[in-house]
N, CA, C and O atoms as a CHARMM CRD file, in Angstrom:
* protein
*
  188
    1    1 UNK  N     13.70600  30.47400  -6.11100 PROA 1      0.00000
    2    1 UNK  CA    13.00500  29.24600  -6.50200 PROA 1      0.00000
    3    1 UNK  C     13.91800  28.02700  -6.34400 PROA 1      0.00000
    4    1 UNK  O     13.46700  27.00300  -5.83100 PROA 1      0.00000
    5    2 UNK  N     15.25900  28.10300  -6.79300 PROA 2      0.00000
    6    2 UNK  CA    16.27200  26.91300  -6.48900 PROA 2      0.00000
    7    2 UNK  C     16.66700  26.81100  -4.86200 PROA 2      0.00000
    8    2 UNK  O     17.71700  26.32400  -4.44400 PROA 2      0.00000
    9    3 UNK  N     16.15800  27.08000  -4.47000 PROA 3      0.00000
   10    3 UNK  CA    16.25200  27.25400  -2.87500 PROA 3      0.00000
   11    3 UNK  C     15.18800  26.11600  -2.60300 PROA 3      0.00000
   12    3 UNK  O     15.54800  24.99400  -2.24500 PROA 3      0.00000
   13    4 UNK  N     13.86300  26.45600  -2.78800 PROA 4      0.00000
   14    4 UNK  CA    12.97900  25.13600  -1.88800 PROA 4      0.00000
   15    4 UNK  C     13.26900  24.02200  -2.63900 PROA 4      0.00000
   16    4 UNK  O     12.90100  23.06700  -1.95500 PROA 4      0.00000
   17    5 UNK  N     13.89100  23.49000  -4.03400 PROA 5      0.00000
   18    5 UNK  CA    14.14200  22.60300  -4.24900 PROA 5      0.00000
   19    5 UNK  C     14.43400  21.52600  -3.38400 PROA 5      0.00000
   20    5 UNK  O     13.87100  20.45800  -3.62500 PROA 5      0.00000
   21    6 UNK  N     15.21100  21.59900  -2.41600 PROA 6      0.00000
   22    6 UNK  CA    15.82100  20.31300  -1.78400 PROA 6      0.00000
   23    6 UNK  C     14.95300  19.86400  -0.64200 PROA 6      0.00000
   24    6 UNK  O     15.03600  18.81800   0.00300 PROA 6      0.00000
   25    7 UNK  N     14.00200  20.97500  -0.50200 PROA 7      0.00000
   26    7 UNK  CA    13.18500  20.68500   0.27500 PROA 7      0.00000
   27    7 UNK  C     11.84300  19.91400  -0.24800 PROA 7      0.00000
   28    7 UNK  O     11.32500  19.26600   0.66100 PROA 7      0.00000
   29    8 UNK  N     11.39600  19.85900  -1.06400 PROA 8      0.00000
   30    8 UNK  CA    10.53900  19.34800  -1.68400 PROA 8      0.00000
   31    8 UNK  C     11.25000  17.84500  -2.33500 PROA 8      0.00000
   32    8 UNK  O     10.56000  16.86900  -2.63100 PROA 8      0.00000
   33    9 UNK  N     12.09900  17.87700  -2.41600 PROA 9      0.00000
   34    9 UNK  CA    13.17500  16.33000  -2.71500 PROA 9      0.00000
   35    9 UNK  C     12.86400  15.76000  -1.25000 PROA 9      0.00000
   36    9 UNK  O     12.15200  14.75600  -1.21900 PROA 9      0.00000
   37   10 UNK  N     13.35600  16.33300   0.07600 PROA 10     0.00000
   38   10 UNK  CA    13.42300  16.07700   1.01700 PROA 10     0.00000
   39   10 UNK  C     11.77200  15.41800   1.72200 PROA 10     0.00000
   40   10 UNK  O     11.74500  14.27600   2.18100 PROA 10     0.00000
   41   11 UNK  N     10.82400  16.08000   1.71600 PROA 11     0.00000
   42   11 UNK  CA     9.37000  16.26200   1.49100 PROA 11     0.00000
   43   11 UNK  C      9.04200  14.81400   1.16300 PROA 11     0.00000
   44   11 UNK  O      8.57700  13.98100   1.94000 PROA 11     0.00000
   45   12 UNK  N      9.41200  14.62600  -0.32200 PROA 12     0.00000
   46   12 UNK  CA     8.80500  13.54100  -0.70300 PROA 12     0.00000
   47   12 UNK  C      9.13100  12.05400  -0.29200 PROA 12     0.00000
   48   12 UNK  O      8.45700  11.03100  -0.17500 PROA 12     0.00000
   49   13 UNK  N     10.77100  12.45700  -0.08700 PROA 13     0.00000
   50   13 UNK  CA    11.06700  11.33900   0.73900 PROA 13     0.00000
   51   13 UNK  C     10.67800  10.74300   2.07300 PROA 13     0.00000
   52   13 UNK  O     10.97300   9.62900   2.50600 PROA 13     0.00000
   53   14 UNK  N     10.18300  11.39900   2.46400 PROA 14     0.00000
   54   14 UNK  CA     9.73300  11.04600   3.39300 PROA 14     0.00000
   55   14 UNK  C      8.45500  10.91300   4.08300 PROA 14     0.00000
   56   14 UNK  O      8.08300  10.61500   5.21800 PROA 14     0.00000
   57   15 UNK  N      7.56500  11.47000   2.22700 PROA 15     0.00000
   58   15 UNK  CA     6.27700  10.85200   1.99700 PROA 15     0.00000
   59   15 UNK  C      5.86800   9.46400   1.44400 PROA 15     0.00000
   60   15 UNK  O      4.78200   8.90300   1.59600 PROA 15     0.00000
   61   16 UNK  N      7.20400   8.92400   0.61800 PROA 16     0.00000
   62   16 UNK  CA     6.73100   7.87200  -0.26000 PROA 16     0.00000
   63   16 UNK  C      6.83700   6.68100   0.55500 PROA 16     0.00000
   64   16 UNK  O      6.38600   5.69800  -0.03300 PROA 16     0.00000
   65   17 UNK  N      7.44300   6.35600   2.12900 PROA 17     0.00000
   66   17 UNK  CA     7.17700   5.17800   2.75400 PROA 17     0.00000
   67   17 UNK  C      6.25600   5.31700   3.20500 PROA 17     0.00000
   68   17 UNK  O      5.79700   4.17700   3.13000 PROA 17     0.00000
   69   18 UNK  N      5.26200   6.11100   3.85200 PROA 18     0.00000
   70   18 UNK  CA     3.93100   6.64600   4.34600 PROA 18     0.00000
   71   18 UNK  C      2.91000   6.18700   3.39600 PROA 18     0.00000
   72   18 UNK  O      1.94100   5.58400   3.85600 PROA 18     0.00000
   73   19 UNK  N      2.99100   6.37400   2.24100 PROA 19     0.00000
   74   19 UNK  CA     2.40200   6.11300   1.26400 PROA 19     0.00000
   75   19 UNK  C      2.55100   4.60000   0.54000 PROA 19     0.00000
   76   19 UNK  O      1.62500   3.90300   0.12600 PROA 19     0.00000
   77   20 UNK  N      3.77300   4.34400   0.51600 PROA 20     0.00000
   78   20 UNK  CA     3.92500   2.68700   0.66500 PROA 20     0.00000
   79   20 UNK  C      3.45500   1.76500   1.81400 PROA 20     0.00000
   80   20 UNK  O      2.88300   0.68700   1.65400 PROA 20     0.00000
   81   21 UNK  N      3.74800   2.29100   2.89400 PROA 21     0.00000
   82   21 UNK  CA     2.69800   1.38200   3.96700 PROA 21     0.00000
   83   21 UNK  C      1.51200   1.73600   4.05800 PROA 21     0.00000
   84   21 UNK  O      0.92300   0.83100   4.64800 PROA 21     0.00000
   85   22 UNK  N      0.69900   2.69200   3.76000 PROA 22     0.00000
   86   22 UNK  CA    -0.66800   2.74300   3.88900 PROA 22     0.00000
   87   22 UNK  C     -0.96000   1.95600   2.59500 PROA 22     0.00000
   88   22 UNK  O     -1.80600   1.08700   2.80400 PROA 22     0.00000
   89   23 UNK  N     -0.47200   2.00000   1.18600 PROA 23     0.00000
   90   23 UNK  CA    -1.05700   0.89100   0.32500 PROA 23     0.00000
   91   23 UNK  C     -0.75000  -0.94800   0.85500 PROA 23     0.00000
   92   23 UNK  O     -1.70700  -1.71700   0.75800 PROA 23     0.00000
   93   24 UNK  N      0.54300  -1.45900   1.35600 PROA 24     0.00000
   94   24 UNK  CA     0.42800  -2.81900   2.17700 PROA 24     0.00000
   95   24 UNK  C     -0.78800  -2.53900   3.09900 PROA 24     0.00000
   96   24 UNK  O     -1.79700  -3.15700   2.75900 PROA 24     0.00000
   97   25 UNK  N     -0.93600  -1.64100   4.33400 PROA 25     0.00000
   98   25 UNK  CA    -2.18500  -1.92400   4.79000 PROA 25     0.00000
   99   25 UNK  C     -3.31000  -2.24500   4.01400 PROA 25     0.00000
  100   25 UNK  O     -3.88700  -3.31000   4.23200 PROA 25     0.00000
  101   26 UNK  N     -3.69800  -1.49600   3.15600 PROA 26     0.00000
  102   26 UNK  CA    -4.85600  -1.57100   2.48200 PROA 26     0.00000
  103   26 UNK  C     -4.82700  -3.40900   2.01900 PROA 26     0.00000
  104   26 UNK  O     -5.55100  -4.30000   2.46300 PROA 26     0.00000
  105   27 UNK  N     -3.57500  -3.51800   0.86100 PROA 27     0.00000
  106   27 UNK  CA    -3.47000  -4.50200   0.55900 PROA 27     0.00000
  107   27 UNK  C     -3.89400  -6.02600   1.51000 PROA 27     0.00000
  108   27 UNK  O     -4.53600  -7.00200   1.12200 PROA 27     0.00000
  109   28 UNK  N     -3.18500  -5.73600   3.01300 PROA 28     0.00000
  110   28 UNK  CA    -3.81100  -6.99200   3.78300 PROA 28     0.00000
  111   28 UNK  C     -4.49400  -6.82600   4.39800 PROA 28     0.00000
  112   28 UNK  O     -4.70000  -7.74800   5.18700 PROA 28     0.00000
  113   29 UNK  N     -5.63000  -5.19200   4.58100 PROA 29     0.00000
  114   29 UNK  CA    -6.98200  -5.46900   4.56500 PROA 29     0.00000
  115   29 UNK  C     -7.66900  -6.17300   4.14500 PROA 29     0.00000
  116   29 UNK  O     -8.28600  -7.06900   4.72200 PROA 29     0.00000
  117   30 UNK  N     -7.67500  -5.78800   2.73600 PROA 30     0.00000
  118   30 UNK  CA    -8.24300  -6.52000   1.22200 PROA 30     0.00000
  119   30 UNK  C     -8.52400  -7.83000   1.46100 PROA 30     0.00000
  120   30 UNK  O     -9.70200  -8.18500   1.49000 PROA 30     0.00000
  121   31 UNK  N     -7.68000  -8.57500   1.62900 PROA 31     0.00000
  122   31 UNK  CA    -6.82400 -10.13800   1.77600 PROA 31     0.00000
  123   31 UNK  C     -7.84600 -10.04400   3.12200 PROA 31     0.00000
  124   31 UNK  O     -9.04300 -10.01500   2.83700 PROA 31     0.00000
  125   32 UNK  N     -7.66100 -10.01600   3.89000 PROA 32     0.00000
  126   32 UNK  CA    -7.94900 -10.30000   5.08600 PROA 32     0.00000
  127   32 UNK  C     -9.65100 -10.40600   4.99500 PROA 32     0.00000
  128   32 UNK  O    -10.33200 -11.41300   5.18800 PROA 32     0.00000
  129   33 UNK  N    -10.07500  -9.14200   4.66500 PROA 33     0.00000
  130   33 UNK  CA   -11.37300  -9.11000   4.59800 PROA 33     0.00000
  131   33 UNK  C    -12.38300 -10.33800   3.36400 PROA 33     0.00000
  132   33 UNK  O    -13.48300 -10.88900   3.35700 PROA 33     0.00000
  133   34 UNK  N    -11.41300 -10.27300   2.65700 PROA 34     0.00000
  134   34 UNK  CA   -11.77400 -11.16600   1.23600 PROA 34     0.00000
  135   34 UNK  C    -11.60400 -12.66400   1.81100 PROA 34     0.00000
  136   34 UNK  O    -12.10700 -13.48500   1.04400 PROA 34     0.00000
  137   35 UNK  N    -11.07300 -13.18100   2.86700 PROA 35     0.00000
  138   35 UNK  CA   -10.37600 -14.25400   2.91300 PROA 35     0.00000
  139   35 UNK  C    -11.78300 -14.74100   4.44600 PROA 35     0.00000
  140   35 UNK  O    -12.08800 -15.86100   4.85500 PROA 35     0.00000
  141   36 UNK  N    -12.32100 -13.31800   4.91100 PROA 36     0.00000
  142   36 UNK  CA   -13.10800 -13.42400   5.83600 PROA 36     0.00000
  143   36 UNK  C    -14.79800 -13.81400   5.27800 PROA 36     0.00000
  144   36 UNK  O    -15.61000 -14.43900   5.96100 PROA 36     0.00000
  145   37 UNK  N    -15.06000 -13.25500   3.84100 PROA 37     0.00000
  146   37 UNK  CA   -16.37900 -14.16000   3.52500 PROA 37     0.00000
  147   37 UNK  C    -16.22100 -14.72400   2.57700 PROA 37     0.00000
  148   37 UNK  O    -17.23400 -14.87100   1.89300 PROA 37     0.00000
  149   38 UNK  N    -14.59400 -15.46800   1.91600 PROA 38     0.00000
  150   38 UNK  CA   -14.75500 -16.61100   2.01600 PROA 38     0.00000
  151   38 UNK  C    -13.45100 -17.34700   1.88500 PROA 38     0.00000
  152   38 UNK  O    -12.52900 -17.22000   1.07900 PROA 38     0.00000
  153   39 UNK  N    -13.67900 -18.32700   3.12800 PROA 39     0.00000
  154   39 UNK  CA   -13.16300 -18.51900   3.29500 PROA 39     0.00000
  155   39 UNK  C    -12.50900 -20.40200   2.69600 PROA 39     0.00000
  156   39 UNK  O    -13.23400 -21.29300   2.25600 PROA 39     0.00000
  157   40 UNK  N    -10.75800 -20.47600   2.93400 PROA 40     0.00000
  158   40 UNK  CA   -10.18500 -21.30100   2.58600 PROA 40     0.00000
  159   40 UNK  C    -10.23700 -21.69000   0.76300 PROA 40     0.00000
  160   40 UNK  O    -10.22600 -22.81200   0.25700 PROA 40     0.00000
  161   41 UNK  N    -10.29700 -20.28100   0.03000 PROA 41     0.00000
  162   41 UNK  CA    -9.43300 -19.71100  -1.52000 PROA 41     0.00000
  163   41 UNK  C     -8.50500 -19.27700  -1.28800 PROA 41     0.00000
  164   41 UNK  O     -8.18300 -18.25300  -1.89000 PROA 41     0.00000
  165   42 UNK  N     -7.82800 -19.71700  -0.52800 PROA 42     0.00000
  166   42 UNK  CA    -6.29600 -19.52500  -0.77600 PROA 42     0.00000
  167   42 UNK  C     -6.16000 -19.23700  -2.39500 PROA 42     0.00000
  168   42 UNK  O     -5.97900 -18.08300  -2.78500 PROA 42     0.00000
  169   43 UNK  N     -6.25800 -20.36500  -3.33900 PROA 43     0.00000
  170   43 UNK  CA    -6.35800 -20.61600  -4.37900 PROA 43     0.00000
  171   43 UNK  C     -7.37400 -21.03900  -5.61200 PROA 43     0.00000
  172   43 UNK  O     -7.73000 -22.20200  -5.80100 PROA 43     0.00000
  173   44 UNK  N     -7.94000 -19.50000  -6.72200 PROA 44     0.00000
  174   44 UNK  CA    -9.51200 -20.29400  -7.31500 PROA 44     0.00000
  175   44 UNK  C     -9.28700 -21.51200  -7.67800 PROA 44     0.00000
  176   44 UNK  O     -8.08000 -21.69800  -7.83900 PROA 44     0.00000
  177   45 UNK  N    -10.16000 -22.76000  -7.95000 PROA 45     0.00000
  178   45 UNK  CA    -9.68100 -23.47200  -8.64400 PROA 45     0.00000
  179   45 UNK  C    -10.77300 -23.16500 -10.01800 PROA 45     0.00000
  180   45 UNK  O    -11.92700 -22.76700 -10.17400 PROA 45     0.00000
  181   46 UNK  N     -9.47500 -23.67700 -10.98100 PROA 46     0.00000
  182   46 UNK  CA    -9.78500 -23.57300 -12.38100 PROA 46     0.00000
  183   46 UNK  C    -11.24000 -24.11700 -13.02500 PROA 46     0.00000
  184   46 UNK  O    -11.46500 -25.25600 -12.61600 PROA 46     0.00000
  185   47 UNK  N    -12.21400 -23.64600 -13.86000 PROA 47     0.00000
  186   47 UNK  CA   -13.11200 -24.48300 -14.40300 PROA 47     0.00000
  187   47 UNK  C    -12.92500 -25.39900 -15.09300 PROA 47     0.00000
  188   47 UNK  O    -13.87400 -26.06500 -15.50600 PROA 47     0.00000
């Protein structure tokens, strides 16, 4: 069992940027798409 350890350390490392850039994609989907119906909110303005 202390054997696949380092492999599963290893594993994840080199899952969690995969997983960090697919959430930025998403993120300037989001943005992108949100910014596409409607447009020029950069910023809400306040009531």
């Amino acid at each position: 069992m202390a054997q696949n350890q380092p492999n599963y350390f290893v594993q994840y490392l080199s899952l969690a940027p995969v997983l960090l850039f697919a959430k930025l994609i998403f993120t300037a989907v989001l943005l992108i798409v949100f910014n596409y119906f409607f447009p020029d909110l950069l910023f809400h303005p306040l009531p």
